[in-house]
C-alpha positions in Angstrom: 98.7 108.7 98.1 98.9 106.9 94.7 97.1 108.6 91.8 96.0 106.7 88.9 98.1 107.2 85.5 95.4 108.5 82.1 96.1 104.9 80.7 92.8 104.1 78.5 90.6 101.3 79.5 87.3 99.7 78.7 84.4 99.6 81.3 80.7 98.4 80.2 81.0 99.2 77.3 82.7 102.5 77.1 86.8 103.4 76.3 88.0 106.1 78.9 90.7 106.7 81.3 91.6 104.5 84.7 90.8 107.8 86.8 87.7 108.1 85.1 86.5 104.7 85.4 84.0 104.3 88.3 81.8 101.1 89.3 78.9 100.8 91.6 79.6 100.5 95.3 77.1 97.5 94.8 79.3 95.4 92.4 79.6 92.0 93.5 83.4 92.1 92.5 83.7 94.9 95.1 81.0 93.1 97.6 81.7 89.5 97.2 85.2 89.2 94.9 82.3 87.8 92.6 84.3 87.8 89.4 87.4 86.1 87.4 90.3 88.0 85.4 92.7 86.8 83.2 96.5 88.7 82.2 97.3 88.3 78.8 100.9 88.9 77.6 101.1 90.8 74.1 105.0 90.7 72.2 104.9 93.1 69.1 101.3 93.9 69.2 100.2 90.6 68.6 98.1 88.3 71.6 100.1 85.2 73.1 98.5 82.0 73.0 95.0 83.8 73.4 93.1 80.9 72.3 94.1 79.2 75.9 93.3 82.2 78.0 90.3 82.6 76.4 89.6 78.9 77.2 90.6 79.4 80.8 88.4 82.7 81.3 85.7 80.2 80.1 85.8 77.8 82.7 86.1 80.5 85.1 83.2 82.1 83.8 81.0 78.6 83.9 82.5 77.9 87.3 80.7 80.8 89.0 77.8 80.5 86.8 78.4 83.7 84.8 77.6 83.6 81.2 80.6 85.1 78.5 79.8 88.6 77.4 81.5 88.4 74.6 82.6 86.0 72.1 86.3 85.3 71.7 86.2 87.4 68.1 85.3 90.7 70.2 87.4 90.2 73.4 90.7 89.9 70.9 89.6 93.1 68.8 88.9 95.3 72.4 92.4 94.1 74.0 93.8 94.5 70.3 92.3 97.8 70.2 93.2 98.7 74.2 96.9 97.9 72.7 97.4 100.5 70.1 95.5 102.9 72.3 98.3 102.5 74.9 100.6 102.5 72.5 99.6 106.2 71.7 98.9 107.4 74.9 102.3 106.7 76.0 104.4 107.4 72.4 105.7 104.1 72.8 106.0 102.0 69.7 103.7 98.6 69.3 106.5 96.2 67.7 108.9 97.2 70.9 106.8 97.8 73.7 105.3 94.3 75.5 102.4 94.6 76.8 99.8 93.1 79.1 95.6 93.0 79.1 94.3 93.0 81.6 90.2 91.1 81.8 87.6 91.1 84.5 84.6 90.4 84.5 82.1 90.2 87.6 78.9 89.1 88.3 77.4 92.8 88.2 75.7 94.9 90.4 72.8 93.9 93.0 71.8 94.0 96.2 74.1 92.2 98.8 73.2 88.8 99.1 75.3 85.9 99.0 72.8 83.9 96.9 73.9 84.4 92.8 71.6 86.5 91.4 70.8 85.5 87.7 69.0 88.3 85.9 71.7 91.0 86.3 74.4 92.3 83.2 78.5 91.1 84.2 80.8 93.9 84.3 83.2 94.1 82.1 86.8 95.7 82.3 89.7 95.5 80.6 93.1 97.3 80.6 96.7 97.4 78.8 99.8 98.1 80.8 103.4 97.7 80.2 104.8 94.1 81.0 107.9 94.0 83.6 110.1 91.3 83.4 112.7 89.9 85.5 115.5 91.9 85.3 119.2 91.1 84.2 120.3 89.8 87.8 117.3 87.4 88.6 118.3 85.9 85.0 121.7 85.7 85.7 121.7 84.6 90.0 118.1 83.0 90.2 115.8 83.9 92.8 115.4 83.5 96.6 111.7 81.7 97.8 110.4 80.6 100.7 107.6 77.4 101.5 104.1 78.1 103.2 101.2 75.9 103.9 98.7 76.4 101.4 95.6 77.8 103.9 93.3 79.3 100.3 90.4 77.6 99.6 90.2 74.2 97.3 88.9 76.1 94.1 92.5 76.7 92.8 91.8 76.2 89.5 89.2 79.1 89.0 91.3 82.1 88.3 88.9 84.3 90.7 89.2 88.0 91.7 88.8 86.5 95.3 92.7 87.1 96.0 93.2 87.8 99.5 94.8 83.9 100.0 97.3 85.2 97.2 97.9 88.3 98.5 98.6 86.8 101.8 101.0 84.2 100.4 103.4 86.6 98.9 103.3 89.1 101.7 105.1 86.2 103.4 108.0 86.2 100.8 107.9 90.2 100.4 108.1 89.8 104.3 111.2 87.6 104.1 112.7 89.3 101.2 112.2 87.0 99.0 110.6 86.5 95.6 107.7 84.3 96.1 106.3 81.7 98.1 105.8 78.1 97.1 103.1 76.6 98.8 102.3 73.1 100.0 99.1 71.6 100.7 99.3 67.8 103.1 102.7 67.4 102.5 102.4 68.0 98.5 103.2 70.9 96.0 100.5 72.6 94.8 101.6 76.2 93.7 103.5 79.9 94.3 101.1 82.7 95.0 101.5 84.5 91.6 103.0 81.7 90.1 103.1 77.8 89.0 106.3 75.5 90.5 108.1 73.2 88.7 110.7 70.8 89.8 113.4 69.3 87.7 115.3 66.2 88.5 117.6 64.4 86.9 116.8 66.2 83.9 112.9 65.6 83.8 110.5 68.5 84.2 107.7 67.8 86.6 104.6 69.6 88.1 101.7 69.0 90.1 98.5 67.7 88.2 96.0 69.9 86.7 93.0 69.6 89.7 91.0 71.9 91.8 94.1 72.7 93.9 96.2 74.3 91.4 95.8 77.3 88.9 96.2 76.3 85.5 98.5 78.5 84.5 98.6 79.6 80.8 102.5 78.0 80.7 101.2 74.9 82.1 101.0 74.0 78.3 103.7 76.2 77.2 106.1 74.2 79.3 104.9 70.6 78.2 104.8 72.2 74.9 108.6 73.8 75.2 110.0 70.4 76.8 108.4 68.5 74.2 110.3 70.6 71.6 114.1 70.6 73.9 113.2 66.9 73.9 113.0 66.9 77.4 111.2 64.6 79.5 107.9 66.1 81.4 105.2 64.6 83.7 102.4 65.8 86.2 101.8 64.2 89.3 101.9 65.3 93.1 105.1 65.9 94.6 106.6 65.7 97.8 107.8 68.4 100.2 111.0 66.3 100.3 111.5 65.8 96.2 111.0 69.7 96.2 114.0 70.8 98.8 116.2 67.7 96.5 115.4 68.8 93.5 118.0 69.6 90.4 116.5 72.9 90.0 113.2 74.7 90.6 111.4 77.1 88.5 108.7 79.4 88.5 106.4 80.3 85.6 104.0 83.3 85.1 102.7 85.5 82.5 105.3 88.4 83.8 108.1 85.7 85.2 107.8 84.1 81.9 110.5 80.9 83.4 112.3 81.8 85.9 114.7 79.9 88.3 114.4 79.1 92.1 118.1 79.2 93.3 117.2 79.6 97.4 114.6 78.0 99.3 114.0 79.0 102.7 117.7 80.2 102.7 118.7 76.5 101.4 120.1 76.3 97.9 118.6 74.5 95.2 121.3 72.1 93.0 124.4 74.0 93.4 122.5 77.5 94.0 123.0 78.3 90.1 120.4 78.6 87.4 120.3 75.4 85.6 120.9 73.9 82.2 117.3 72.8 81.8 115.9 76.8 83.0 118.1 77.8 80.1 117.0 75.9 77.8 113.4 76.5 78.3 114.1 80.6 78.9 115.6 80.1 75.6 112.8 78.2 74.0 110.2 80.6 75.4 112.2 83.9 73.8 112.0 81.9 70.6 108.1 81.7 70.8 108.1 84.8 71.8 109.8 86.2 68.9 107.8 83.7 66.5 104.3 85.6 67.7 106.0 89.0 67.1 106.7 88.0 63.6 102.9 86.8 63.5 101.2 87.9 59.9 97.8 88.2 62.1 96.6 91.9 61.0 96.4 94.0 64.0 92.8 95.1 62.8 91.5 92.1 62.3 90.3 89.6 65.8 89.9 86.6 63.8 93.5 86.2 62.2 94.3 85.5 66.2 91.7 82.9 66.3 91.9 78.8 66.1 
């Protein structure tokens, strides 16, 4: 039986413990999966690219008709604060120690009905947790993947608690020992099931477009951003089962993969099976902004310094 760790949290409006925090039988996140989330990597105590999650989490939130309960200001000071506090819990030190917070909010708690209810208060929790990266060997060798139809439902792009398609995907690469599961939908790329694919050919990064069918990922515009940058040539548009098994190189991208390289497709290798020169120089890119947000002047006390 797995027991819950005393890492601090925030539910409704309360700081306390993960074994201690309890939520009504009757939640609609529990019910329904009536609810979003969002992961949000911290380097060196200070939020990455918040602005765009926060963004994100408000489409989410207008998607399912669920008003914000917060303004941006007070969700950066409670993850800010949710930091430190893990920080000290665990004697680990802010500037070395990456983090990631962890947001949900639900619809709240009613009576089970599948029609929205409109007069009840969103529940609202948040966590921090220690971020594990790849480790020296996946950087070095690439990882092994596998392909799936893409059976979830056509609301892709609303980063819902409603997971069970996700959690089905990558039980199919845990299955086949693999790392993830890349996932077409007609004959087209859409995504992984914890991550966004991108295919590289002939030196150009490319990626399915932003639609219904496909998460926006946080790195969607990190990469553009980072390929801008290496002065390397990036577009979105669908692409093909076949110009993914013939690409140059694959990658993944994720909040905890940061950019990470596909070397083995269904047991097929990908180029010549090696980590490519265009993964390395977007890992490297993305360690530099990483590094630029830990040197970030923004005042750990104070929300707005992270603000646009």
């Amino acid at each position: 039986m797995h027991s819950l760790p005393p890492l601090p949290c925030y539910l409704n409006g309360e700081f306390t413990e993960l074994p201690n925090a309890k939520v009504s039988v009757m939640d609609r996140g529990f019910i329904f999966g009536d609810g979003v989330y969002e992961v949000v990597p911290v380097y060196g105590g200070q939020l990455f690219r918040f602005a765009q999650h926060m963004e994100r989490l408000d489409r989410s939130l207008a998607e399912l008709r669920i008003g914000n309960p917060m303004t941006h200001a007070q969700w950066a000071e409670l993850a800010l604060k949710l930091v430190a506090s893990y920080a000290h819990a665990t004697g680990a030190s802010i500037q070395s120690t990456d983090q990631l917070v962890y947001i949900q909010v639900t619809r709240g708690v009613a009576m089970r009905d599948h029609v929205m209810p409109t007069d009840i208060t969103p529940t609202v929790f948040v966590m921090a947790n220690v971020m594990k990266l790849p480790n020296a060997a996946q950087r070095r060798q690439g990882v092994a993947c596998v392909t799936a139809d893409d059976f979830r439902w056509e609301k892709a792009h609303i980063k819902s608690t409603s997971l069970l398609g996700a959690v089905f995907a990558r039980q199919i690469s845990f299955d086949a020992g693999a790392l993830e599961t890349v996932m077409f939908r007609d004959g087209f790329l859409s995504e992984a099931a914890a991550s966004n694919v991108w295919v590289v050919k002939n030196g150009k990064v490319m990626g399915p477009p932003k639609d219904k069918l496909v998460l926006e990922g946080i790195r969607y515009g990190l990469i553009e951003d980072l390929c801008r940058a290496q002065g390397i040539s990036f577009e979105l548009r669908r692409i093909s089962r076949d110009e993914v098994l013939d690409a140059d190189e694959l990658l993944l991208s994720s909040a905890t993969k940061e950019v990470l390289a596909i070397t083995t497709l269904d047991g097929r290798p990908i180029g010549n099976g090696q980590p490519g020169p265009v993964y390395a120089r977007l890992y490297a890119a993305y360690q530099q902004a990483k590094e630029q947000t830990r040197l970030a002047p923004a005042d750990l006390g104070s929300a707005d310094a992270l603000l646009p």
